[in-house]
MIPADO-401250 format. One record per residue (C-alpha): residue in one letter; x, y, z. Coordinates in steps of 0.02 Angstrom, whole numbers, plus 50000, padded with zeros to 5 digits. Layout:
REM MIPADO-401250
AXYZ...
REM end
This chain:
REM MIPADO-401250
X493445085550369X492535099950296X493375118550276X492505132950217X493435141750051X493255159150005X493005165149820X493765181249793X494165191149641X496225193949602X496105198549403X495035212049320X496175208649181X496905227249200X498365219449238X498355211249077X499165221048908X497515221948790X496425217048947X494735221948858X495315212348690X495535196348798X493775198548894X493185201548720X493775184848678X493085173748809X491565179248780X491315175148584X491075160048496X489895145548560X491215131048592X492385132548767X494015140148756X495735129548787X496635141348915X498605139648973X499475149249063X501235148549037X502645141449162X503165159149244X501385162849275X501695178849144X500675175349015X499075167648941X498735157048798X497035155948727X496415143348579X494735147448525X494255132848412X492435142948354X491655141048210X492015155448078X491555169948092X492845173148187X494135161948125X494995149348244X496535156748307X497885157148464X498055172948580X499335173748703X499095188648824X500475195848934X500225202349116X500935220149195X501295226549005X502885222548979X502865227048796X503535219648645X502825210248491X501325199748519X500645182748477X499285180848368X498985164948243X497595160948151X497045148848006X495795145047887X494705130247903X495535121447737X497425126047824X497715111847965X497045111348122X497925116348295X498315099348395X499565103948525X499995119248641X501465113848723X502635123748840X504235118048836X505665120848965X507525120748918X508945111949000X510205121948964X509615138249054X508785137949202X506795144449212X507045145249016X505395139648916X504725139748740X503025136948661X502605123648539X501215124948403X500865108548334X500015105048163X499065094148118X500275089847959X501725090048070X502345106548061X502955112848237X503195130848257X504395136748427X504045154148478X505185158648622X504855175648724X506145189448753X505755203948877X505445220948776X505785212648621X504105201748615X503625185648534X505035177548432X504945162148307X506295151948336X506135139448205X504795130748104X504985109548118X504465095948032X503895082448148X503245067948028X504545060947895X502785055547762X501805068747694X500435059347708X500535056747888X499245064148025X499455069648203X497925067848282X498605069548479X500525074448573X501085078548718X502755080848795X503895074948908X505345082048976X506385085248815X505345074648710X503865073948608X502815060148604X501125060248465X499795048548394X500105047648198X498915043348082X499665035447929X498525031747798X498505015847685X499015018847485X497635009847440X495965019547439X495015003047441X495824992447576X495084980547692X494154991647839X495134979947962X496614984347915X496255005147920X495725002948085X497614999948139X498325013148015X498885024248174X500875023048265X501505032948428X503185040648409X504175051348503X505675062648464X506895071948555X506705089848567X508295101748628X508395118948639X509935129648642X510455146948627X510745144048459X509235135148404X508255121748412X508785103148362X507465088048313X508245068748369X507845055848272X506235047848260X505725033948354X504205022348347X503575016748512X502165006648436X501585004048265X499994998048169X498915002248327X497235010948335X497025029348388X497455035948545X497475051648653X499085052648728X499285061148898X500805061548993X501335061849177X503115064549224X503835047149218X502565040349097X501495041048940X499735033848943X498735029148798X496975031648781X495825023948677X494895038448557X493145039948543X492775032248395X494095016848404X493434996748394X492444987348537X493944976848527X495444990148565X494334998648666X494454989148828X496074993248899X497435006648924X499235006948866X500625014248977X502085015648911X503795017349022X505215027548919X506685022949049X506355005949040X505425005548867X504084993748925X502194996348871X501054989948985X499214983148981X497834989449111X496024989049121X495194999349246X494064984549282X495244968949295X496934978549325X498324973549276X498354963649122X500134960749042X501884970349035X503334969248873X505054976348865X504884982248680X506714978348634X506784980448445X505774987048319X505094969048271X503894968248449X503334985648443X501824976748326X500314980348426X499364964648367X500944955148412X500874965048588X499184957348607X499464940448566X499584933048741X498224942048811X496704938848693X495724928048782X495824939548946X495314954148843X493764948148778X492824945648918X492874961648940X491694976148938X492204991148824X492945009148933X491865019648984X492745037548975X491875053148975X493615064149018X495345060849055X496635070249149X498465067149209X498475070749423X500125080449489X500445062849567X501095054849381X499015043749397X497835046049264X495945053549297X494485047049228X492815049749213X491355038149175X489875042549063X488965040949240X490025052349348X491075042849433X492835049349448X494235034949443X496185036849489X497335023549367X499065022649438X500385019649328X500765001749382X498904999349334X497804995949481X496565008049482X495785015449629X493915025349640X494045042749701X492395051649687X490505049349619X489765066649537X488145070649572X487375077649402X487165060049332X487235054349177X488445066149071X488305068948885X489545070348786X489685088048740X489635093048931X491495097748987X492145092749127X493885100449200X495115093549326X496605098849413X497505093749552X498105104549677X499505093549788X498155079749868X496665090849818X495505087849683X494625101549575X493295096949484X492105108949372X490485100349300X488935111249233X489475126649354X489815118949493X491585116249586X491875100649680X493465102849774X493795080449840X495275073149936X496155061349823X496725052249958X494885046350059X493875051649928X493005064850023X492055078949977X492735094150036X491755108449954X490405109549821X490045128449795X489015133349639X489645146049545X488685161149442X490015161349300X489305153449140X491125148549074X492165146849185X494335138249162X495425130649307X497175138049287X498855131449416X499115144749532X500875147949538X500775160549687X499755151749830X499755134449843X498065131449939X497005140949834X496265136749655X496095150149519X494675151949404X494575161949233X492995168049191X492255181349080X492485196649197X494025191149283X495235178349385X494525173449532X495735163849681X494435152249772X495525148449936X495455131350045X495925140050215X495055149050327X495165168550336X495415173050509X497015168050587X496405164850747X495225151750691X495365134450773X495185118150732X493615111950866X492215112050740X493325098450649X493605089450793X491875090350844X491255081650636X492725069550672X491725063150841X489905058750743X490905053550609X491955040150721X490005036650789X489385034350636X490525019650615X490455013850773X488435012250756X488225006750585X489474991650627X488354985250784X486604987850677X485474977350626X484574988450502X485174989250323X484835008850297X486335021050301X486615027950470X487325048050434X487935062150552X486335072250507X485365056550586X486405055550722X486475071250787X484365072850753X484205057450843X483685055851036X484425038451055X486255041350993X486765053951177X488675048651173X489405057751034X488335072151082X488885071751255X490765068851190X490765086851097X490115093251237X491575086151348X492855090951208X492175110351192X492085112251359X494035106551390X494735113451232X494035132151273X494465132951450X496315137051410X495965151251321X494305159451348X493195155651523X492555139951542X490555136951485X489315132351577X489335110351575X487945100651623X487965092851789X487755075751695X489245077951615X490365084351757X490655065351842X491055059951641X492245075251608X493275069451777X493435051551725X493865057951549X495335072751607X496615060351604X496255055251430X495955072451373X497615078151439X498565062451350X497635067451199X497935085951224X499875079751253X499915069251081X499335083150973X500625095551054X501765081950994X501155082550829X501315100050812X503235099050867X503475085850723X502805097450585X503915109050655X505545105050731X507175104950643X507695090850538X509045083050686X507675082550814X506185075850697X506925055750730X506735057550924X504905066350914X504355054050808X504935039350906X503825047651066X502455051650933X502515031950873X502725026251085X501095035951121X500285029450942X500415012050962X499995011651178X498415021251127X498025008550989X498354995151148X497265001751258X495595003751149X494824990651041X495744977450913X494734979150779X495244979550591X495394998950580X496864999250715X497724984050651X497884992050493X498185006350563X499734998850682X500304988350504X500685006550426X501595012650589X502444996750588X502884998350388X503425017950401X504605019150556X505085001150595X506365005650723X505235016950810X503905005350820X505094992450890X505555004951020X503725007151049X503164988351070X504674984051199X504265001051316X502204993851286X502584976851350X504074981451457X505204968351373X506964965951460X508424952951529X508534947751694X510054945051785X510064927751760X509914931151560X507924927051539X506604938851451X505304945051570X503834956151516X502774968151645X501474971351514X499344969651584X498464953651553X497304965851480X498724970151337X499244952551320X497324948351245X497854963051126X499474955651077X498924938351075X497004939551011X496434953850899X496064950250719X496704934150647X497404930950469X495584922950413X494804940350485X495994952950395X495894945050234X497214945250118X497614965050081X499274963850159X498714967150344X499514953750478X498894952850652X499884960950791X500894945450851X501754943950680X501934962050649X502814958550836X503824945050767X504354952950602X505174967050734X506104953750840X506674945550698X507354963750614X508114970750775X508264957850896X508224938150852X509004931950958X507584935651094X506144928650963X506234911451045X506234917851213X504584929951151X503744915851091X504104905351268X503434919251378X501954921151267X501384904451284X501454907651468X500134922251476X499134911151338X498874897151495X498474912251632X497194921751518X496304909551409X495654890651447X496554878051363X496194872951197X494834888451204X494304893651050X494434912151089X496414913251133X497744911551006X498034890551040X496314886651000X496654892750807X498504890750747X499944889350883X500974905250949X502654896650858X501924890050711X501324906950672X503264913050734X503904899850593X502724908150471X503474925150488X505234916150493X504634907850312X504294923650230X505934931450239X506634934850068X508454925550102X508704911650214X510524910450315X511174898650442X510714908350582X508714907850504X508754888050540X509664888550691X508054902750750X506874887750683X507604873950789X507414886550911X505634893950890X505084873250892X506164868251036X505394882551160X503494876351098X503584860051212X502484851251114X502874833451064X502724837450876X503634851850881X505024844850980X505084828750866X505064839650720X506664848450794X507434830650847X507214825850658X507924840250599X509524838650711X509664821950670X509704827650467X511104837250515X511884827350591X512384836750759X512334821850880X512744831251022X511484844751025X510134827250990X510794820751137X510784835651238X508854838051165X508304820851191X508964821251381X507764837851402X506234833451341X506234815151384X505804821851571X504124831951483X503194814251472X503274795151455X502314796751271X503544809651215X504814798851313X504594782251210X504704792251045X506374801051060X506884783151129X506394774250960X506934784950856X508874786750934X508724768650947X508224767550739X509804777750701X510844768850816X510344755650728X511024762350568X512444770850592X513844772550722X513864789350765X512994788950901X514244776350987X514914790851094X513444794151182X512674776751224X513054781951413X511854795451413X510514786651269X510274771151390X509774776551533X508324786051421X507714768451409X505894767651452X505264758951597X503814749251477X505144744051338X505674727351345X507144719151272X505904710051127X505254727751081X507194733251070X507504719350965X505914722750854X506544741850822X508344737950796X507894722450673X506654735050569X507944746950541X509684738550511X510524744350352X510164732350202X512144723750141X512284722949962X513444707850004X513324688550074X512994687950260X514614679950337X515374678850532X516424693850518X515854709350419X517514720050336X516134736450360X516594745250514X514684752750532X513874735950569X512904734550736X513684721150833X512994712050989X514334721851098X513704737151088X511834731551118X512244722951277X512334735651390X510614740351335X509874722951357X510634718651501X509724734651591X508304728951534X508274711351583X509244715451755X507534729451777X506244723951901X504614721151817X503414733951853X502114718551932X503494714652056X503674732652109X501874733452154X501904717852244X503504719852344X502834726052500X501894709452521X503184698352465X504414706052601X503154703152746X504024692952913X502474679452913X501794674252779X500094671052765X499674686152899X498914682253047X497134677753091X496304691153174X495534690553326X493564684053328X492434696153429X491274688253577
REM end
């Protein structure tokens, strides 16, 4: 979705105190300046790193003069160099913040700013406890200071191997009071590792590999988790690799940190990182030697956000990036690139005039970006500048966009279809005569209506009732982002009813099932709500659940996008997302769901019909399968799956169920099963038989119900195939067979005879068949008569 931005200047630095000396400034020296501005928005900190003459120095410039001493450093080449320019804020008081210079030696000065009084030092720190130790990168985090160390080896001539992992990251605590400043102890996160850059986000530190560090150490990212003092191992290509709680000293080794993922890491190829940059969002940004702009989270998936267009980057070219909420600003060669994080869309590319030009935080307007440049601060602004501007030209890209989709998904050809090639084409008339429609209804509220083409009249009055739901569900909308925080649960449990019937009534595909998994995922009892008013789910009098839902919606609910057509990205088809809700908010009508659904599965497809829902996997095996991945499992969860197989009617299922009575041993509820389904068919019939007659055989506790077991008897079992089953499974006695038994459980001839004796006492089935013969007054019938 494309919006226009305005550049407009806000700085002529007049507002600044020394304006002219700080244009002066930006414009010397060959090398890009490192600006920051500071937390209040107040002042402005500029590192010029040039080569001498001038000599490298720090700047910081103050807005609206408010007078008082100023803050100039500078040093001479053979004096350490400048590694950090850190604002820090204070706990203590509120809005309170101090500046940190770090050395490269260690030395931290803290300059702290007073109104009318100027720039004050604080105190000079010593960060590193060696004096031969290095800081070659820090950053901080929260009141803490975490840096790459270089610590040198006291041999001159030792093995190159070994120098290579001569670096350590450490951190120490940082607090500032109205007294002073106090250092905590140091702490080494890692130790004999190779250089890094540190960068940190505001729950976590990442480590990235420096330029010049080993093919080896150079394929993966560190993150390291303070709060739970874990380092982590990620590479942007394979993920992530392998996670440690670093619990003493002893496995902070970073060889020993590697040790279980050696093997993984070689097979891979080295980074390749042209610029990194921590997003607002706590992910880190990087960019490729080729442009492309990558998002690593700090769990370490990483996600692709953008490709640049200028190619192949060198190394000296400097590329900026700041985030602005979900909004991606990205300078490259003079040229802004303003991309949503969260698609990956370009929003704006404008080319800019300025030569040099530095993206600051705005602290004043939150849609708007500001640049420094040589003559000024400029504010480039994502909204639009009149207020009465509307939203139709958006609407209208969204429409060829949607067709673009729709197209390139039925095409045979190969080649990229585009909105510029759809709306040039001849053949493509629907999305043109769609903006039409949508212009034509969207205006007529507020300004006359336009002229329509007669071809599109008959469309637009098939359409109005759409375009009036439509019209209806982006009033809603509106009322969301605005109403009150007690009414927001009730508009959004309309906004998710009108969601998810709208889903229902256009096409299945994978877009809208994923679409309906995140409605499902993000208001749960809402979408519940939703699917019972869709379907029309409630209790009859007589206790049964009856649905009024469309056969139409049914092929929704039922068909749609199986598991083997969403893949496996966490997207489950529409039944199961169904199920899940039953099973959260109302179980005990899951078994019923599952019986009515079986019923529409009959009406709309053929049987066994590859199309409907039976032809792949059963409605209640894929019921179970929701059932099987809750996280606990209770009572009531087995009682739902005798349940969910019971209400299938299918001979497995119900033998299944049967079995799994039987295991627990609750001989009424067999019985009452067995005297159910026995009716179904003779097949299903003769199994329940056998296998009540098997445990009868073992055990006596079905003795109770041999009343209602016998007359289950089928009509095609005779009393050798009873004596054949019980025979097979009598228990086995560990003791000499003798007249009288002492166990109570043994099966005597009593308690068969019943059985037998209905068998024998049976009419055979020959007889029956024959019995209207054999019952005749004369036998043989008469002759008839012979015809003259």
């Amino acid at each position: 979705m494309k919006r226009a931005g305005i550049l407009r200047q806000v700085s002529d630095f007049s507002d600044f105190s020394r304006g002219h000396r700080l244009q002066e400034l930006l414009c010397q020296g060959e090398e890009p300046s490192h600006v920051q501005p500071s937390p209040d928005g107040q002042h402005l900190l500029v590192l010029k790193r040039s080569r001498p003459p001038p000599l490298p120095r720090v700047v910081a410039f103050q807005r609206h003069g408010i007078g008082g001493a100023d803050l100039e450093r500078n040093w001479q080449p053979p004096q350490p160099a400048l590694v950090g320019l850190l604002f820090l804020q204070s706990p203590v008081t509120l809005g309170s913040w101090a500046l940190a210079l770090v050395w490269e030696h260690g030395r931290t000065e803290v300059w702290h700013f007073v109104v009318a009084v100027g720039w004050q030092l604080l105190q000079t720190l010593e960060l590193c406890q060696g004096a031969r130790a290095r800081i070659v990168s820090v950053c901080s985090q929260g009141a803490s200071l975490v840096w790459c160390e270089e610590r040198p080896p006291l041999d001159a001539h030792s093995d190159m191997s070994k120098c290579a992992f001569r670096y350590c990251i450490c951190t120490r605590a940082l607090e500032m009071g109205e007294q002073g400043v106090w250092l905590g102890a140091v702490k080494i996160v890692l130790h004999n590792s190779p250089e890094y850059q540190v960068l940190a986000s505001p729950q976590h530190i990442f480590l990235v590999p420096a330029t010049g560090s080993f093919a080896t150490t150079s394929k993966f990212l560190l993150i390291w988790h303070p709060e739970k003092a874990k380092l982590t191992i990620t590479a942007p290509s394979a993920g992530f690799i392998h996670s440690k709680v670093l619990r003493s000293s002893n496995e902070s080794d970073f060889r020993k940190l590697l040790l279980g993922s050696v093997g993984l890491l070689s097979d891979l190829a080295p980074l390749d990182i042209h610029t990194s940059a921590v997003s607002n969002s706590g992910g880190l940004l990087l960019v490729s030697t080729q442009g492309t702009v990558n998002m690593v989270e700090p769990d370490g998936t990483q996600r692709h956000i953008f490709d640049l267009e200028e190619g192949p980057l060198d190394r000296g070219s400097l590329v900026q990036l700041k985030t602005f909420g979900s909004i991606l600003a990205c300078v490259l060669a003079g040229v802004l690139y303003l991309i949503d994080q969260s698609s990956g869309r370009l929003i704006e590319k404008k080319i800019l005039s300025m030569k040099e030009v530095h993206v600051l935080e705005s602290s004043e307007e939150e849609d708007s970006i500001q640049l420094l440049t040589q003559t000024g601060i400029y504010s480039f602004s994502f909204s639009k500048p009149e207020d009465n501007s509307r939203s139709e030209p958006c609407l209208m890209e969204m429409v060829f966009e949607e067709a673009c989709r729709y197209y390139q998904r039925r095409s045979l050809s190969s080649s990229k279809l585009t909105v510029e090639k759809l709306k040039k084409g001849g053949a493509f008339q629907a999305p043109v005569a769609l903006t039409a429609i949508l212009q034509h209804s969207l205006h007529q509220k507020q300004k006359p209506a336009r002229g329509l083409q007669d071809t599109y009249t008959k469309l637009l009055s098939t359409m109005s009732l759409e375009l009036q739901s439509y019209m209806s569900l982006e009033l809603l909308k509106t009322c969301v982002v605005c109403a009150p925080e007690s009414e927001v649960e009730s508009y959004c449990e309309e906004l998710v009813e009108q969601e998810v019937s709208r889903v229902l009534r256009s096409d299945m595909d994978k877009d809208n099932l994923a679409y309906l998994n995140s409605v499902f995922a993000s208001f749960p009892k809402a979408a519940w709500k939703a699917t019972r008013s869709c379907l029309q789910l409630q209790q009859n009098r007589d206790g049964l659940l009856v649905a009024r839902a469309t056969p139409e919606v049914w092929k929704k609910v039922l068909g749609g996008p199986q598991q083997e057509d969403v893949g496996q990205n966490g997207v489950v088809p529409l039944f199961e997302l169904i199920c899940a809700s039953f099973l959260k908010f109302k179980p005990k009508w899951l078994p019923s769901f599952v019986e009515l659904t079986q019923q529409y599965v009959s009406v709309s497809w053929a049987y066994s019909s590859k199309e409907g829902p039976e032809g792949r996997v059963p409605l209640y095996k894929r019921a179970l399968g929701v059932l099987a991945r809750k996280n606990k499992r209770s009572e009531a969860d087995k009682e739902m799956e005798l349940e969910l197989l019971l209400c299938s009617k299918r001979p497995k299922a119900v033998l299944q169920a049967l079995h799994l009575l039987i295991c627990l041993k609750q001989w009424q509820r067999v019985v009452e099963v067995a005297e159910k389904f026995c009716k179904l068919s003779p097949l299903l019939n003769k199994e329940i038989f056998t296998t009540l007659l098997a445990e009868f055989a073992q055990h006596r506790e079905l003795d109770p119900y041999l009343d209602t077991l016998w007359p289950l008897c089928p009509a095609d079992l005779t009393a050798s195939d009873i004596l054949t089953v019980v025979l097979q499974h009598l228990p086995c006695s560990q003791e000499d067979p003798v007249p009288f038994s002492r166990e109570r459980n043994q099966l005597t001839v009593g308690l068969l005879k019943p059985l037998l004796q209905r068998v024998v006492q049976r009419p055979c089935v020959q007889d029956e068949m024959y019995s209207d013969a054999l019952q005749s007054p004369t036998f043989p019938p008469p002759t008839p008569p012979r015809e003259h």
